[in-house]
C-alpha positions in Angstrom: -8.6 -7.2 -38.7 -7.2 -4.6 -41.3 -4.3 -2.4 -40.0 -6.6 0.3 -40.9 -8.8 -1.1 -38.1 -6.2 -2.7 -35.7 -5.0 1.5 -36.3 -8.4 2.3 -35.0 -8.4 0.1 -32.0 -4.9 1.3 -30.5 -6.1 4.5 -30.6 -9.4 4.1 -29.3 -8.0 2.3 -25.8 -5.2 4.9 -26.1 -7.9 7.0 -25.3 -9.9 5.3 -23.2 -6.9 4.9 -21.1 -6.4 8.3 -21.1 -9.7 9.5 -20.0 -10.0 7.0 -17.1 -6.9 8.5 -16.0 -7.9 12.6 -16.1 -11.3 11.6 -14.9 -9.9 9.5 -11.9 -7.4 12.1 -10.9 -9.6 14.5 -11.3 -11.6 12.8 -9.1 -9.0 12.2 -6.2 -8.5 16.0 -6.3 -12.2 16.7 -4.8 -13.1 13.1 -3.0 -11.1 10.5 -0.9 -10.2 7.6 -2.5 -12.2 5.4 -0.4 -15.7 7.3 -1.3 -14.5 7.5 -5.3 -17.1 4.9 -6.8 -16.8 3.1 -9.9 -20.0 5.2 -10.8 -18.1 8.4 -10.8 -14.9 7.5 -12.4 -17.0 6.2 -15.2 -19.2 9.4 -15.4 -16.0 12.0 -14.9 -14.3 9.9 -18.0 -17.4 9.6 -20.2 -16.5 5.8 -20.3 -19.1 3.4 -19.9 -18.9 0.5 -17.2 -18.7 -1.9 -19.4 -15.8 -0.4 -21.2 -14.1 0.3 -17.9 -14.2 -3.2 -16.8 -12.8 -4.2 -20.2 -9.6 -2.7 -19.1 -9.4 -2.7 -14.8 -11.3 -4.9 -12.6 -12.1 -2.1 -10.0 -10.6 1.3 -8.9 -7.6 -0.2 -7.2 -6.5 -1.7 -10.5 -6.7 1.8 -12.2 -4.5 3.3 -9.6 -2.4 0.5 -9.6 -2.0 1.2 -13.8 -1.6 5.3 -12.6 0.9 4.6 -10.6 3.0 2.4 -13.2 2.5 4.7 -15.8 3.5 7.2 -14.0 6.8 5.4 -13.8 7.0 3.7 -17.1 6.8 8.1 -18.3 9.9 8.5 -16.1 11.6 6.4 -18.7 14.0 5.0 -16.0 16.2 2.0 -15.3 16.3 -0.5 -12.6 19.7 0.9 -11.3 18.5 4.5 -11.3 15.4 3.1 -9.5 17.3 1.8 -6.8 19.7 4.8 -6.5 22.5 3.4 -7.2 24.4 5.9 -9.8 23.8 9.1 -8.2 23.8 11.6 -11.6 20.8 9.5 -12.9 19.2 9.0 -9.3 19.4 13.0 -9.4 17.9 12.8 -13.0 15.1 10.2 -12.0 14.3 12.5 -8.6 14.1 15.4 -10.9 11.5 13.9 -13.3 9.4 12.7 -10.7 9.8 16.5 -8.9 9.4 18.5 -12.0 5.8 16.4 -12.8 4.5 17.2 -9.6 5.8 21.0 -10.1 4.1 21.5 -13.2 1.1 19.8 -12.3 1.4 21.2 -8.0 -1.8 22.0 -7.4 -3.4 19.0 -8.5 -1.2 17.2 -6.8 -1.6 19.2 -3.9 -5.1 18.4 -3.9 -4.9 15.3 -3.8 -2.5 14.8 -0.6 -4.3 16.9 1.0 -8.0 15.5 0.6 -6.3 11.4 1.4 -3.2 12.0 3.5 -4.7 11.1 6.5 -6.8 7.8 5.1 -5.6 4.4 3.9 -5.1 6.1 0.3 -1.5 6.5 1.9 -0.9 3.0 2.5 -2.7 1.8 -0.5 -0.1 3.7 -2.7 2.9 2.2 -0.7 1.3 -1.4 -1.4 1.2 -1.0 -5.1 4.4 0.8 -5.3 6.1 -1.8 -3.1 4.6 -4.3 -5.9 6.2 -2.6 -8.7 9.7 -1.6 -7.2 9.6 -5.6 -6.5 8.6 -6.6 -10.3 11.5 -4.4 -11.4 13.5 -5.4 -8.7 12.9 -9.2 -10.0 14.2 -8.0 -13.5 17.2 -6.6 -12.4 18.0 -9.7 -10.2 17.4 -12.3 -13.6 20.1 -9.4 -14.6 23.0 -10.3 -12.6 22.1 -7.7 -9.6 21.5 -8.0 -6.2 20.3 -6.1 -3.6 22.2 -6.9 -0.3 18.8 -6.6 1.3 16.4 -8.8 1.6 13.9 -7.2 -1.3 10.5 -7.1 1.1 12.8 -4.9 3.4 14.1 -3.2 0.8 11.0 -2.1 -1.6 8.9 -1.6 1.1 11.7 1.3 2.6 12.7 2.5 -0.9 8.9 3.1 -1.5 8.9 4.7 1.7 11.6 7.0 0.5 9.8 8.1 -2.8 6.6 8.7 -1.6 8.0 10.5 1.7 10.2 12.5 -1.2 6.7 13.5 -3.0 4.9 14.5 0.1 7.9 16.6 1.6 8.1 18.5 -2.1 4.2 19.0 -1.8 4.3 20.6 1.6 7.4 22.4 1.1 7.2 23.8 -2.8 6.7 27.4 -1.7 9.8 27.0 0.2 12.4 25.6 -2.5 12.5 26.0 -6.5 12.6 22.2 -8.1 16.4 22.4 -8.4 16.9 22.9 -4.8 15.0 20.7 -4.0 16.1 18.4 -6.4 19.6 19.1 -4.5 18.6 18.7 -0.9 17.0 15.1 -1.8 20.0 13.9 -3.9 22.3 14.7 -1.1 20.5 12.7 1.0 19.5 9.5 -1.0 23.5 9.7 -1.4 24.2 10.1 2.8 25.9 13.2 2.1 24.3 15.2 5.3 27.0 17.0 6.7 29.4 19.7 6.0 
């Protein structure tokens, strides 16, 4: 393959990934997850099937990639993952906030339409899967959690998407920097005057 065409190929999966992604959040903004077919993600992205399945093997796997794209965009280390420097935790909290800000209402959407189904829990599972892939990375580099990791990725996943769905039901209420504030003073147990 030429680099012309190897050029060509990066940028047409670039794409593809891209509209699979639009299409299928699209998608969760007007339909539960559990109704969202493989039919309609593929129509909404103007992907074919067969394309799709080059790349995911269902829908799951497609929010699974969402999901860690969504954090691999956050551009963030293991030990800001984990909270443990509070400055970049603040940073990391702030990225995460700021995306949902300037995209609220998509967002809101979507909480709204699944937050009472299993798309809730389905979320926690695959965040719970890549907290513990990162956790794994940081352990091979010399740290380790005082908590058993099951225990501890499954609350810390807790935490963020708790974070996510307090912002979304309390936006009106705060700008981003407060409530940037309010959650940083609380992943670092500072509750009290």
């Amino acid at each position: 393959m030429s680099t012309a065409e190897e050029k060509k190929e990066k940028i047409s999966t670039r794409r593809t990934y891209m509209l699979l992604r639009i299409g299928f959040f699209k998608l969760l903004a007007e339909v539960p997850f559990e109704k969202i077919t493989l039919t309609e993600i593929c129509n909404r992205s103007m992907v074919p099937r067969s394309t799709f399945y080059r790349y995911f093997e269902d829908k799951y796997d497609l929010l699974c990639y969402c999901l860690q794209s969504f954090f691999d965009e956050t551009d963030i280390a293991e030990d800001v993952i984990y909270l443990q420097e509070p400055e970049f935790a603040q940073k990391f909290i702030r990225k995460i906030i700021k995306e949902m800000a300037d995209n609220r209402q998509e967002y809101y959407k979507i909480y709204c339409i699944n937050k009472d189904r299993t798309f809730m829990d389905i979320l926690r599972s695959f965040l719970i899967q890549i907290l513990g892939e990162k956790l794994k990375i940081s352990e091979s580099n010399g740290m380790h959690s005082k908590i058993s990791p099951p225990i501890f990725t499954y609350l810390l996943a807790d935490f963020y998407i708790s974070t996510a769905k307090c912002y979304l039901e309390y936006a009106d209420d705060y700008t981003v920097d407060e409530f940037v504030k309010n959650i940083s003073l609380f992943a670092n147990k500072n509750f009290f005057k």
